[in-house]
mmCIF file of the N, C-alpha and C atoms, coordinates in Angstrom:
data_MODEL
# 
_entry.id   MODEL 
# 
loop_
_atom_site.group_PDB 
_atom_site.id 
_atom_site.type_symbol 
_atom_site.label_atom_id 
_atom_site.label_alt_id 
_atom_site.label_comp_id 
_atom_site.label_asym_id 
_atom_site.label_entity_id 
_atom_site.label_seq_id 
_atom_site.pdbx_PDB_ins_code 
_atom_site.Cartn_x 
_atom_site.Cartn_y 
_atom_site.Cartn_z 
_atom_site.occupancy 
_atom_site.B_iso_or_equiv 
_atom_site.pdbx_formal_charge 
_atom_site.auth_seq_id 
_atom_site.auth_comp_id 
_atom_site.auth_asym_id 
_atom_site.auth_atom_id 
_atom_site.pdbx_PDB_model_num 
ATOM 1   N N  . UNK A 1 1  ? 15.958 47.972 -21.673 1.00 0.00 ? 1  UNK A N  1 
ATOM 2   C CA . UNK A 1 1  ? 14.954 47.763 -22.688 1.00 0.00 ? 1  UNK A CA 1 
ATOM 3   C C  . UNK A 1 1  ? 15.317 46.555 -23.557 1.00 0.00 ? 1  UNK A C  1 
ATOM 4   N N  . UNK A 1 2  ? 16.517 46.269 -23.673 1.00 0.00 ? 2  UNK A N  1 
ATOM 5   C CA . UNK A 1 2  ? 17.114 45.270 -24.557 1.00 0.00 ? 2  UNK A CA 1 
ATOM 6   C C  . UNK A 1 2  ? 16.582 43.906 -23.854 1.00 0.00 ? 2  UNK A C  1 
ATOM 7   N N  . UNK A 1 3  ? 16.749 43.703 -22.755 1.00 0.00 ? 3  UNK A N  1 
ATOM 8   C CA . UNK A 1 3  ? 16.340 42.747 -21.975 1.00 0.00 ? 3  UNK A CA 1 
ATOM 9   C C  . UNK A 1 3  ? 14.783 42.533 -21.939 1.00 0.00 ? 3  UNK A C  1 
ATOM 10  N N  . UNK A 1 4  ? 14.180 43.454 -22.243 1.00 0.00 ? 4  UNK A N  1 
ATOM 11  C CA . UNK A 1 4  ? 13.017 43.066 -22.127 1.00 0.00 ? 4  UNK A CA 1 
ATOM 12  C C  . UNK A 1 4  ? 12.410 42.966 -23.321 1.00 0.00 ? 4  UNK A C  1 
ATOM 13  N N  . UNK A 1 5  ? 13.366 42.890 -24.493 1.00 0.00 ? 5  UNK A N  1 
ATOM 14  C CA . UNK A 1 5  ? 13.281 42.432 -26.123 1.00 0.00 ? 5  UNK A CA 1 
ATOM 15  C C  . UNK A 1 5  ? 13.584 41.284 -26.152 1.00 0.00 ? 5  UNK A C  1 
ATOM 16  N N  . UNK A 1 6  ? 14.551 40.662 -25.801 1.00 0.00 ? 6  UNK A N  1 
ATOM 17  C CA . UNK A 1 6  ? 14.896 39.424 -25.495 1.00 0.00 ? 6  UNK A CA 1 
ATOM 18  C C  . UNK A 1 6  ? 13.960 38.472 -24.509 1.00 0.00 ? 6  UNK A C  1 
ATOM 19  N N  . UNK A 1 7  ? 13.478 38.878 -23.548 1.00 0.00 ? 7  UNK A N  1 
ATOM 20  C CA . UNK A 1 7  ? 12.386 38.069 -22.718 1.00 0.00 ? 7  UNK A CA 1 
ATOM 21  C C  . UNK A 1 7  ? 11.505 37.819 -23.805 1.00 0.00 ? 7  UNK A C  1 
ATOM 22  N N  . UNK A 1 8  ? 10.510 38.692 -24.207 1.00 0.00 ? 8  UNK A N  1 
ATOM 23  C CA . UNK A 1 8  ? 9.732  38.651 -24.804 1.00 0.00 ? 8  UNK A CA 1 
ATOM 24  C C  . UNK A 1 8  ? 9.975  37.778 -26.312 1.00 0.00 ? 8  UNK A C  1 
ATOM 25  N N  . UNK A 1 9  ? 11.066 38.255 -26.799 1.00 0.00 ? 9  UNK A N  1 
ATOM 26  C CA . UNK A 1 9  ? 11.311 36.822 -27.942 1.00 0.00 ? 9  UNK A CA 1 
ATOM 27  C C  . UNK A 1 9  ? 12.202 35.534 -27.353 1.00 0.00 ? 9  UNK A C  1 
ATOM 28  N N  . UNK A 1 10 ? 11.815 35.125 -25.930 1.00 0.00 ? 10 UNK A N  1 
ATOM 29  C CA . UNK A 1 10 ? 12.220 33.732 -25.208 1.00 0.00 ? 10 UNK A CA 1 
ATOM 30  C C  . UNK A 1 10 ? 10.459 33.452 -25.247 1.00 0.00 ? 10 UNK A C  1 
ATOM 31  N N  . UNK A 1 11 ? 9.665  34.156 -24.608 1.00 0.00 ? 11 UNK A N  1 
ATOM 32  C CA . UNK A 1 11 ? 8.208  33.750 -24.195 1.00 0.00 ? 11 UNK A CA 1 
ATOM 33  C C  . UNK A 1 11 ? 7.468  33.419 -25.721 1.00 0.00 ? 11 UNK A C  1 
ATOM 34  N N  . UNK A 1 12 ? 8.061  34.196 -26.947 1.00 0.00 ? 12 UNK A N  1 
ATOM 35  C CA . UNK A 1 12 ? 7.873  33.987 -28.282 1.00 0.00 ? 12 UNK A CA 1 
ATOM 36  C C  . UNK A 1 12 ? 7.904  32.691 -28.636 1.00 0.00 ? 12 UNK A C  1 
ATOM 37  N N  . UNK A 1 13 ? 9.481  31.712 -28.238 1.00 0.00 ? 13 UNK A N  1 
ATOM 38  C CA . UNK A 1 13 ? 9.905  30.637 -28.483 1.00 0.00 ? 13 UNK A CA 1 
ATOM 39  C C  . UNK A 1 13 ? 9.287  29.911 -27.953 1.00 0.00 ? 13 UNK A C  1 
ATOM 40  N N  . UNK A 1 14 ? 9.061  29.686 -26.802 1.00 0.00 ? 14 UNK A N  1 
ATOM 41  C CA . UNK A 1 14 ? 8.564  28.778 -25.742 1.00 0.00 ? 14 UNK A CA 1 
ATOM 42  C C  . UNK A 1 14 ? 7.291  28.903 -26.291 1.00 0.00 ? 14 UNK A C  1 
ATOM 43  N N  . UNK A 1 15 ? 6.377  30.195 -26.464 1.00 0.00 ? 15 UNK A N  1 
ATOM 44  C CA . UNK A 1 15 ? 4.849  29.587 -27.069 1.00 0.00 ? 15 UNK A CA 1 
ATOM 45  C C  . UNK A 1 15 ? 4.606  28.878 -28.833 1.00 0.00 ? 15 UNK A C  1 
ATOM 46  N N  . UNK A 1 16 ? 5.638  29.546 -29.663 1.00 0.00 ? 16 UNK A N  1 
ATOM 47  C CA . UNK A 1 16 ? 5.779  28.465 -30.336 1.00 0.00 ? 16 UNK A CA 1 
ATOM 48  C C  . UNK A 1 16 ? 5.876  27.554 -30.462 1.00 0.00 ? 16 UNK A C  1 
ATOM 49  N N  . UNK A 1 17 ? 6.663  26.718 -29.472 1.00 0.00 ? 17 UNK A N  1 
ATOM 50  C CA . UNK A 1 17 ? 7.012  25.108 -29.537 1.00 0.00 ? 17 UNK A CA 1 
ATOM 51  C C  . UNK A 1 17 ? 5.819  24.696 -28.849 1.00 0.00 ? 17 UNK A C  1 
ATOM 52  N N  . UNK A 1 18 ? 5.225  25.649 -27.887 1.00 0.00 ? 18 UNK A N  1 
ATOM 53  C CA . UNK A 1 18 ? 3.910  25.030 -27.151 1.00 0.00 ? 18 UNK A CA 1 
ATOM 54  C C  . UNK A 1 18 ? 2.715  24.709 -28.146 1.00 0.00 ? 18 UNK A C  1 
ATOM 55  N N  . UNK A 1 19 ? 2.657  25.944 -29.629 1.00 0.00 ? 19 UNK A N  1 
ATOM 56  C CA . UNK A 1 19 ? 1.398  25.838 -30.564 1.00 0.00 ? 19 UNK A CA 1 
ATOM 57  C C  . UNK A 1 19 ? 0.702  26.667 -29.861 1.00 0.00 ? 19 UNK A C  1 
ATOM 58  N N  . UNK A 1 20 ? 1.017  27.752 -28.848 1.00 0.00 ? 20 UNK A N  1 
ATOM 59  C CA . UNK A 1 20 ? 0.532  28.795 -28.671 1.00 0.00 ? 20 UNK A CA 1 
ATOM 60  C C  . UNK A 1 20 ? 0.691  29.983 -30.057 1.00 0.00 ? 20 UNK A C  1 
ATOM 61  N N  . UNK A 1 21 ? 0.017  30.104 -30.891 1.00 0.00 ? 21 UNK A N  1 
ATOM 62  C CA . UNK A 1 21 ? 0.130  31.070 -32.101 1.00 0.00 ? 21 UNK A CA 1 
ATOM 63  C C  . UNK A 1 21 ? -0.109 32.617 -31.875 1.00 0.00 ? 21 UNK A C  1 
ATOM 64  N N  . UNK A 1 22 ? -1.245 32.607 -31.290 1.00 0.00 ? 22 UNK A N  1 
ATOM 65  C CA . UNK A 1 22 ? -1.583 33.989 -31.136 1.00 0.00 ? 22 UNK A CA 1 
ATOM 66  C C  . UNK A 1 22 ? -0.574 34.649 -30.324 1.00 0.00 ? 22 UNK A C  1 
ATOM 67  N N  . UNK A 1 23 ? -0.118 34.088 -29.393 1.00 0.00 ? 23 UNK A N  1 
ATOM 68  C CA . UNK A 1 23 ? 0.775  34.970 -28.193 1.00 0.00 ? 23 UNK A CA 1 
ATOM 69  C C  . UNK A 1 23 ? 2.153  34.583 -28.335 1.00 0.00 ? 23 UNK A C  1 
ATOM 70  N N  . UNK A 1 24 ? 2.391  34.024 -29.497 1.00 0.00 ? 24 UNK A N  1 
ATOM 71  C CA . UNK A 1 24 ? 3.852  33.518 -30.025 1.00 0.00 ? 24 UNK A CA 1 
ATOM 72  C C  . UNK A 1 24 ? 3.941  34.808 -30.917 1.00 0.00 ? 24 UNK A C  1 
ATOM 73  N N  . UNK A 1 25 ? 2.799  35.383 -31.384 1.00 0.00 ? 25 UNK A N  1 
ATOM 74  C CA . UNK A 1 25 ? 2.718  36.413 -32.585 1.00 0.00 ? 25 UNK A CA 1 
ATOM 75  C C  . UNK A 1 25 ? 2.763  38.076 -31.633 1.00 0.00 ? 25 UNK A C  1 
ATOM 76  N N  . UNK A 1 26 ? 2.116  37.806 -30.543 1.00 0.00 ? 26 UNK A N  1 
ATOM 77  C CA . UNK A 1 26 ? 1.841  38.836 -29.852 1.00 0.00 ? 26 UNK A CA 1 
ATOM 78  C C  . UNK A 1 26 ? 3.554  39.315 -29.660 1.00 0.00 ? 26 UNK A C  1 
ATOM 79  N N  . UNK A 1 27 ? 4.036  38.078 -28.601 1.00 0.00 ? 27 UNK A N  1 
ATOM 80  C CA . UNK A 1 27 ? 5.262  38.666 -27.833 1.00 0.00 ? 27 UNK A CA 1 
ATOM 81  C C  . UNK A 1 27 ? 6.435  38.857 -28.996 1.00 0.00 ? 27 UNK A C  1 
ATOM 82  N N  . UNK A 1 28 ? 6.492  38.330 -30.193 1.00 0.00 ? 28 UNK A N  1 
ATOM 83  C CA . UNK A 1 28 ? 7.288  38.563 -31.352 1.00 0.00 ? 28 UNK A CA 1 
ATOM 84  C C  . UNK A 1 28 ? 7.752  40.061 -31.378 1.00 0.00 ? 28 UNK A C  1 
ATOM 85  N N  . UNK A 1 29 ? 5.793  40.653 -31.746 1.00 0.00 ? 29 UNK A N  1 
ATOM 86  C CA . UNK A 1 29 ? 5.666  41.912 -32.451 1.00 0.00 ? 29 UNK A CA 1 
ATOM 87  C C  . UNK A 1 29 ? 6.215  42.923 -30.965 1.00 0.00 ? 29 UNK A C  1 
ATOM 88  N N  . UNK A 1 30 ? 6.407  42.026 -29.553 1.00 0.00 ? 30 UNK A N  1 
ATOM 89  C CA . UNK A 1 30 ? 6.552  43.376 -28.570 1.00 0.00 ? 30 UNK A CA 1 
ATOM 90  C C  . UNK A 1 30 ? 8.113  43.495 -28.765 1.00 0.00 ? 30 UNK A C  1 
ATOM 91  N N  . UNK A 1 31 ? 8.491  42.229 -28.503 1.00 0.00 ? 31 UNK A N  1 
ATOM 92  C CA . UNK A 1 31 ? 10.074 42.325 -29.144 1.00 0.00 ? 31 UNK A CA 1 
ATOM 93  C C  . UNK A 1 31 ? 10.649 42.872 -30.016 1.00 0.00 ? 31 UNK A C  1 
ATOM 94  N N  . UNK A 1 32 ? 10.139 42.888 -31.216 1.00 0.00 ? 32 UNK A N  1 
ATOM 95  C CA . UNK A 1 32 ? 10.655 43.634 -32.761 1.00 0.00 ? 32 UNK A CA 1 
ATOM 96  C C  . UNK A 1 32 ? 10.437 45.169 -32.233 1.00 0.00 ? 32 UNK A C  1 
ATOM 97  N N  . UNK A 1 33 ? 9.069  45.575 -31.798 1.00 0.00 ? 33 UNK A N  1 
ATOM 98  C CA . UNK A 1 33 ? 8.958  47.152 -31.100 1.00 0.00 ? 33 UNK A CA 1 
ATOM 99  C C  . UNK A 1 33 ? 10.327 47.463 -30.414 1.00 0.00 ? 33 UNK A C  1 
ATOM 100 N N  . UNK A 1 34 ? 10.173 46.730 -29.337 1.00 0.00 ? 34 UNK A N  1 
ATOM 101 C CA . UNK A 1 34 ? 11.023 46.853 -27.957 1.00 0.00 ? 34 UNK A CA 1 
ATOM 102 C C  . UNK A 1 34 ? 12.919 47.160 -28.816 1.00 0.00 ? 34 UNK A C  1 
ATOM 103 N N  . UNK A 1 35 ? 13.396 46.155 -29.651 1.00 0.00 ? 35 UNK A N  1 
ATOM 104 C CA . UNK A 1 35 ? 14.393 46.325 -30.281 1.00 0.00 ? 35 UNK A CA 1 
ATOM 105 C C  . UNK A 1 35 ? 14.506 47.275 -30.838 1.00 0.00 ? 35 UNK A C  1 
ATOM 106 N N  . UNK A 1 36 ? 13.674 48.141 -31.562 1.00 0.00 ? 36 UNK A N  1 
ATOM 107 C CA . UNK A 1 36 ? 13.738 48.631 -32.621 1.00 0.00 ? 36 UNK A CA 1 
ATOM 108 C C  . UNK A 1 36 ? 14.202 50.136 -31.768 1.00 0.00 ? 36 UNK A C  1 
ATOM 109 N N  . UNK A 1 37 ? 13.540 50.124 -30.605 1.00 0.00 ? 37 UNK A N  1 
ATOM 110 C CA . UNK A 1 37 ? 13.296 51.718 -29.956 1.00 0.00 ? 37 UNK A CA 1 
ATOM 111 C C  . UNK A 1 37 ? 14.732 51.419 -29.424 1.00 0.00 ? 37 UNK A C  1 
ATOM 112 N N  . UNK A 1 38 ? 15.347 50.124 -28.757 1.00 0.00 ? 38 UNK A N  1 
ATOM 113 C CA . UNK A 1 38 ? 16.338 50.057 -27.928 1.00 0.00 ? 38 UNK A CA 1 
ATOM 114 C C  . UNK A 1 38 ? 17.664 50.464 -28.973 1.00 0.00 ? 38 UNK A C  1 
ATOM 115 N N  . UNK A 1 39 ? 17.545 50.292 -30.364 1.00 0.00 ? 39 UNK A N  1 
ATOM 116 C CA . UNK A 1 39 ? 18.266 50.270 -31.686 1.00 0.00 ? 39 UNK A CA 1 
ATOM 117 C C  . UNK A 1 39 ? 18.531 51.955 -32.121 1.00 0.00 ? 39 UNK A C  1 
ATOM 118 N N  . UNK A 1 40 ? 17.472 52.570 -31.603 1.00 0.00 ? 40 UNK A N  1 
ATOM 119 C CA . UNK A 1 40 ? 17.268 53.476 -31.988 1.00 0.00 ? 40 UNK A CA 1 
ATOM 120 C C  . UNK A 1 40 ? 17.591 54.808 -31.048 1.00 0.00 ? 40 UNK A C  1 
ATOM 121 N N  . UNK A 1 41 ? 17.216 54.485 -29.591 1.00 0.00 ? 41 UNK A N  1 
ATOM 122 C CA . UNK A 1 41 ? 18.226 55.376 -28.663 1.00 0.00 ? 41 UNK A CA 1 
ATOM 123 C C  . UNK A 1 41 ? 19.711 55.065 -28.892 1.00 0.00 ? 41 UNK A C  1 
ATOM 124 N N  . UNK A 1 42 ? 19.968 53.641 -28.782 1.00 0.00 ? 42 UNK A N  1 
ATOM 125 C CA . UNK A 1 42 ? 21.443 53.289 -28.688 1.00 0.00 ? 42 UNK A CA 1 
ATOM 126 C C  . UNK A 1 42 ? 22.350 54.073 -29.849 1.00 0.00 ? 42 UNK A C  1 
ATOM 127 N N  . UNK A 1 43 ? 21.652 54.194 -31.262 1.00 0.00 ? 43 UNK A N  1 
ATOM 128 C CA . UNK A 1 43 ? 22.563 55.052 -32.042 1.00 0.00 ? 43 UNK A CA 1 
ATOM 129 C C  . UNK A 1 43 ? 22.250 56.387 -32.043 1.00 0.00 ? 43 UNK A C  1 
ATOM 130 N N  . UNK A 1 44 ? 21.090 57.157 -31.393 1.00 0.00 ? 44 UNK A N  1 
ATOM 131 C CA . UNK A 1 44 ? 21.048 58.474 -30.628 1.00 0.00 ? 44 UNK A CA 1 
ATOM 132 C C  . UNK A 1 44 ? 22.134 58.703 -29.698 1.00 0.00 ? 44 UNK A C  1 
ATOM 133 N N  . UNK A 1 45 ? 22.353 57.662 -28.505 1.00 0.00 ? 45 UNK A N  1 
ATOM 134 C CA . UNK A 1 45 ? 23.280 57.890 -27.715 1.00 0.00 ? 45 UNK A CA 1 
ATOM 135 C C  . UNK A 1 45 ? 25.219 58.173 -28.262 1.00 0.00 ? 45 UNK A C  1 
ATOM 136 N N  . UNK A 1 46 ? 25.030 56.817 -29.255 1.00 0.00 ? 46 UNK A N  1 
ATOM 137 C CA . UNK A 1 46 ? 26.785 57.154 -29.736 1.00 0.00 ? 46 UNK A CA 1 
ATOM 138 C C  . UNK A 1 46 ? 26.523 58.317 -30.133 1.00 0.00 ? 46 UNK A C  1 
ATOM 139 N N  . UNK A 1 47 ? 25.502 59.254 -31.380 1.00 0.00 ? 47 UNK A N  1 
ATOM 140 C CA . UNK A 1 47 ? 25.892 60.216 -31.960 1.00 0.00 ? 47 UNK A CA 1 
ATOM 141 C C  . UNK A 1 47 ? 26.066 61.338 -31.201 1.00 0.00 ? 47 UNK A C  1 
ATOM 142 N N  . UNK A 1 48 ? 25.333 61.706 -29.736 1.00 0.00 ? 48 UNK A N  1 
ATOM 143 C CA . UNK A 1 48 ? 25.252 62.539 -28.747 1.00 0.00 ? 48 UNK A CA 1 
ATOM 144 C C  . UNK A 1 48 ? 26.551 62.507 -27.794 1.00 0.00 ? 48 UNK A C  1 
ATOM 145 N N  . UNK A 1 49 ? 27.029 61.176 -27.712 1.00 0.00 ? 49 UNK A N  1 
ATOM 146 C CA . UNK A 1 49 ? 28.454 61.073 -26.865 1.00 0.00 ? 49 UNK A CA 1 
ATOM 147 C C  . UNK A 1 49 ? 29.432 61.752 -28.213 1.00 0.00 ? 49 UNK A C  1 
ATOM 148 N N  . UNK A 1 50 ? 29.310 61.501 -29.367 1.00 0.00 ? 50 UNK A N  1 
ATOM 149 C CA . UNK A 1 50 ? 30.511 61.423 -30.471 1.00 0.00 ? 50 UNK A CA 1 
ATOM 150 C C  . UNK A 1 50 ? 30.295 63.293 -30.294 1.00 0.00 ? 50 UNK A C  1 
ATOM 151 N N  . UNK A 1 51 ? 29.596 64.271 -29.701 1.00 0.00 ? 51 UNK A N  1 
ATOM 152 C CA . UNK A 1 51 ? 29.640 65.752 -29.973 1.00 0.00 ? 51 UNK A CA 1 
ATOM 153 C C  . UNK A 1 51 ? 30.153 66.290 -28.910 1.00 0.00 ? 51 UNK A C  1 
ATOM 154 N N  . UNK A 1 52 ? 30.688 65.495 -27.574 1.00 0.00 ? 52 UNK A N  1 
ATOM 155 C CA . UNK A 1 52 ? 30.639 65.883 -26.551 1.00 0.00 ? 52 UNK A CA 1 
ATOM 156 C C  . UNK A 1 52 ? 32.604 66.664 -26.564 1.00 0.00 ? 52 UNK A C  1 
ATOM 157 N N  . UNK A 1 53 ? 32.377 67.723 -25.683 1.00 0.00 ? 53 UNK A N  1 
ATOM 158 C CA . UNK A 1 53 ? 34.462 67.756 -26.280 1.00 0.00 ? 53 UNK A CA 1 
ATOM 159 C C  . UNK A 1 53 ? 34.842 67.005 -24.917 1.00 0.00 ? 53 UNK A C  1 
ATOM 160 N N  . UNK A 1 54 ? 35.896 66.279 -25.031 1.00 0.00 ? 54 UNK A N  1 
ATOM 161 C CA . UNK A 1 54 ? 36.966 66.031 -24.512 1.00 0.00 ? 54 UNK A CA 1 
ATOM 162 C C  . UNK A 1 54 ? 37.023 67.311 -23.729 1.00 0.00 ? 54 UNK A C  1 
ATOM 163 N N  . UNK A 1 55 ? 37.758 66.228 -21.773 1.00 0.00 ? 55 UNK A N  1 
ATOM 164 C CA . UNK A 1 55 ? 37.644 67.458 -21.053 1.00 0.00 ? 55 UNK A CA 1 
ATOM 165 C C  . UNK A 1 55 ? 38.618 67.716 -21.235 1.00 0.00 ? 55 UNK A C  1 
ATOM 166 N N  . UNK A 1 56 ? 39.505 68.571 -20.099 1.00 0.00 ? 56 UNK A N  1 
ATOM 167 C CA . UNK A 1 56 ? 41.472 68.351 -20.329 1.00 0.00 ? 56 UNK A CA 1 
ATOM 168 C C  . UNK A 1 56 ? 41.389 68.480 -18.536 1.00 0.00 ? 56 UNK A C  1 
# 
């Protein structure tokens, strides 16, 4: 998912410098989404690994 936060704020850049606005604005807002959820499992995941016991 991270990767596809990052694509999307490369296609961001590239339509900016083009003066593409609308779809410089579009792929921004999919990126900021896309991060936010990827931000948001990722510290679900540490807190779910941090409960797990140690095997022996």
């Amino acid at each position: 998912m991270l990767y596809w936060a990052v694509v999307f704020f490369v296609v961001a850049l590239i339509a900016g410098v083009l003066g593409f606005g609308g779809i410089a604005a579009g792929a921004v807002e999919i990126a900021r989404i896309l991060f936010f959820i990827f931000l948001v499992l990722f510290v679900i995941s540490l807190v779910a690994g941090g409960f797990r016991r140690p095997t022996v």
